[in-house]
C-alpha angles and dihedrals in degrees: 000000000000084000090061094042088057093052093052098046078053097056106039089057090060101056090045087064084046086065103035093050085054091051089049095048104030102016093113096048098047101044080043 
């Protein structure tokens, strides 16, 4: 159970960076 938790924080927080890294690169172009 905590090892899943923590899997899923993991992951979460990558694809939180995921995101974070396309608004960087494309955020003008997209809210444009």
């Amino acid at each position: 159970m905590i090892f899943d938790i923590r899997m899923n924080v993991s992951l979460l927080k990558t694809v939180q960076n995921y995101f974070e890294d396309i608004q960087k690169t494309n955020g003008k172009v997209a809210f444009n």
